[in-house]
C-alpha positions as CSV (number, residue, x, y, z in Angstrom):
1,X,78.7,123.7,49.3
2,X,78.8,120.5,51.7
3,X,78.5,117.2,50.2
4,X,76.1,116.1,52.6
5,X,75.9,111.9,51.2
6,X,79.9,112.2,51.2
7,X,80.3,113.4,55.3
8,X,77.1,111.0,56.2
9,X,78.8,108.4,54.3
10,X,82.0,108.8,56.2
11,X,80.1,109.0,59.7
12,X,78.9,106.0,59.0
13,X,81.4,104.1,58.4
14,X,83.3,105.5,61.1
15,X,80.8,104.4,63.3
16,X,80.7,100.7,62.0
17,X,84.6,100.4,62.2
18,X,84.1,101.7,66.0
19,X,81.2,98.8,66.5
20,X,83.4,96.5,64.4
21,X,86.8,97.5,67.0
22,X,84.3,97.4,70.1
23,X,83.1,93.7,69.3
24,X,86.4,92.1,68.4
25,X,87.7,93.7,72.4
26,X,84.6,91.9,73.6
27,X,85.0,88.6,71.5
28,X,88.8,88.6,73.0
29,X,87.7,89.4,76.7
30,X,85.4,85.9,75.7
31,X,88.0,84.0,74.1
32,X,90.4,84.6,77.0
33,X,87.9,83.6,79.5
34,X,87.4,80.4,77.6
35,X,91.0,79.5,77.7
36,X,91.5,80.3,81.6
37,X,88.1,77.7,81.3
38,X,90.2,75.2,83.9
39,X,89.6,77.6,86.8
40,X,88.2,76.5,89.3
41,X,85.1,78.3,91.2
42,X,85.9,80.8,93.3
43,X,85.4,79.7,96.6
44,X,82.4,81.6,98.6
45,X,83.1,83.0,102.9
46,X,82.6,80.4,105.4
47,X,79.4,81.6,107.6
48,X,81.3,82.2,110.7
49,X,84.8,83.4,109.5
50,X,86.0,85.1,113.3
51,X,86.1,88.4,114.0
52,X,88.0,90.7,111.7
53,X,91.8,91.7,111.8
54,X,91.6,94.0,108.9
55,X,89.0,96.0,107.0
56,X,89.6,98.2,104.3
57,X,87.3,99.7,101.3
58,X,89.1,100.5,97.9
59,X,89.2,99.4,94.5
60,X,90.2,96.2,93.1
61,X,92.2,96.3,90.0
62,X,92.0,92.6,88.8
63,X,93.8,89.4,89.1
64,X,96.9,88.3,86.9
65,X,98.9,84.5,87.0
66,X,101.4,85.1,89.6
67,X,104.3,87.2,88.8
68,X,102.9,88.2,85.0
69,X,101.8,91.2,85.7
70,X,100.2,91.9,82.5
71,X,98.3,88.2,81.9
72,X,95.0,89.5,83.4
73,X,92.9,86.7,84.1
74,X,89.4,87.2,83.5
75,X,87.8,83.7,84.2
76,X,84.6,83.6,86.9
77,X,85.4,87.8,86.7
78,X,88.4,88.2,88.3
79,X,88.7,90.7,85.2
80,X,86.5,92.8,86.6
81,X,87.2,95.9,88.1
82,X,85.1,97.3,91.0
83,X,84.8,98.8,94.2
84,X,86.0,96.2,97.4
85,X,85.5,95.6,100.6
86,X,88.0,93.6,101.8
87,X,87.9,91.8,105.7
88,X,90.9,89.8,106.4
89,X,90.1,87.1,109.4
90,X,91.6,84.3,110.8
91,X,90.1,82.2,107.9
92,X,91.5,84.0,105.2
93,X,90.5,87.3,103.2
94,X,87.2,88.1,102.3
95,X,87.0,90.0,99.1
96,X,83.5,91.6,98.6
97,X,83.0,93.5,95.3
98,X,79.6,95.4,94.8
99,X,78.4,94.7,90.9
100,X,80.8,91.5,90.7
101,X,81.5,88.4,92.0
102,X,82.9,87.9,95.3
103,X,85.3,85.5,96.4
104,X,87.1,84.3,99.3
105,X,90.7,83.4,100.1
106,X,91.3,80.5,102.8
107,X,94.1,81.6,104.8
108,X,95.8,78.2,103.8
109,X,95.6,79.7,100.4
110,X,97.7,82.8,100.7
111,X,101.3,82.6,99.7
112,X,102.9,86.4,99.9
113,X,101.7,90.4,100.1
114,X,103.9,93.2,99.1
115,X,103.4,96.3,97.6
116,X,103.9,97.2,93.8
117,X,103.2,99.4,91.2
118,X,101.2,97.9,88.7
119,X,98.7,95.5,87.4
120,X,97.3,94.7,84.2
121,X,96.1,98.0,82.6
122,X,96.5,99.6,85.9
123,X,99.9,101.7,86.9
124,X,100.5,103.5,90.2
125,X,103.1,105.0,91.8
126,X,105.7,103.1,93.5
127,X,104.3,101.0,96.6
128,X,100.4,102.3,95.7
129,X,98.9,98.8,95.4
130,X,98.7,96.1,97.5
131,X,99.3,92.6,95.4
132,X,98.4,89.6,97.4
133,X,99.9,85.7,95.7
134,X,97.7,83.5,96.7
135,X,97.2,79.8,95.4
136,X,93.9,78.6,93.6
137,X,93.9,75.2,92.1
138,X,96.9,74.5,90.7
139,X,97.1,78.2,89.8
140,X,99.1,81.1,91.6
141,X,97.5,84.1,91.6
142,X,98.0,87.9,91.9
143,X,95.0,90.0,93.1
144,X,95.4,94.1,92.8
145,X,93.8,96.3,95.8
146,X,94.1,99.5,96.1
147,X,92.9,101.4,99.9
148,X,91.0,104.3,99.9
149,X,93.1,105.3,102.4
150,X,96.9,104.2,100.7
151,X,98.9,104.5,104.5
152,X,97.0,101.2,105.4
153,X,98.6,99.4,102.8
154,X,102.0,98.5,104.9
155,X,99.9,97.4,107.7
156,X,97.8,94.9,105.0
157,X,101.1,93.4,104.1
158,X,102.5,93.1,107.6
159,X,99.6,91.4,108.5
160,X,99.1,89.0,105.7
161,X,102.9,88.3,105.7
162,X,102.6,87.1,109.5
163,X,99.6,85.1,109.6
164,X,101.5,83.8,106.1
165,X,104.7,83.0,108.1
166,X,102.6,81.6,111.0
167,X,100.7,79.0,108.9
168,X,103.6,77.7,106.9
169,X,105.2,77.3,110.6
170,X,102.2,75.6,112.3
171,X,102.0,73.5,108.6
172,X,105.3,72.2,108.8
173,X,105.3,70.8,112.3
């Protein structure tokens, strides 16, 4: 015979240590974002940012501070992953992410690309995402893409490394 109270007891509470586990994740996804608080607002895509270098659609993997690779940073939902479409102009990269907040990067704003293999939560093989460093506030920040199509990835850095190079020159004149 099944002790029917016994196994519904046990499902129960099974299911109220899941909902228990669940809500403490989502009270530490809100507690983080309460501590990266002194963020600030993403900045939106100038209305006539130029005709575009680069296009690419992907995924983007989140944000992390700048060479931490693990400290995701979840403030204004750079946490959030999502499908991208990014546009890289000569104003900087436009990072447009259906079902989350987009953002933009002034060019003046961008401080390295390279490829890498990993992101908070998120490991690839060698060289399968493209991280860009780029400066917000007083904040350095690195922002995971990954192409749908991974061979335009050395092309993405070449190009942001130039136009990089080629501000930091024209800056220092």
């Amino acid at each position: 015979m099944t002790d029917w109270a016994a196994r519904v007891g046990w499902v129960v509470g099974l299911g109220l240590f899941v909902a228990l586990v669940y809500w403490l994740m989502r009270e530490g996804w809100k507690w983080r974002g309460t501590l990266q608080g002194d963020l600030p607002e993403l900045p939106a895509a100038p209305d006539e940012p130029g005709p575009a270098k680069l296009s690419m659609s992907g995924r983007y993997h989140g944000s992390t501070t700048a060479g931490q690779w693990l400290d995701r940073i979840v403030a204004h939902g750079l946490g959030t992953r999502s499908r991208v479409e990014l546009t890289l102009t000569d104003a900087g990269l436009d990072v447009v992410r259906p079902g989350a907040a987009d953002f933009f990067v002034p060019v003046a704003a961008l401080r390295e690309a390279r490829l890498d293999k990993g992101i908070a939560g998120k490991v690839l093989t060698e060289g399968g995402l493209l991280v860009v460093t780029w400066a917000h506030g007083d904040k350095l920040i690195d922002s995971g893409f990954r192409s749908d199509h991974a061979a335009e990835h050395n092309e993405w850095v070449d190009t942001l490394n130039d136009m990089i190079n080629k501000t930091e020159t024209e800056g220092a004149r």
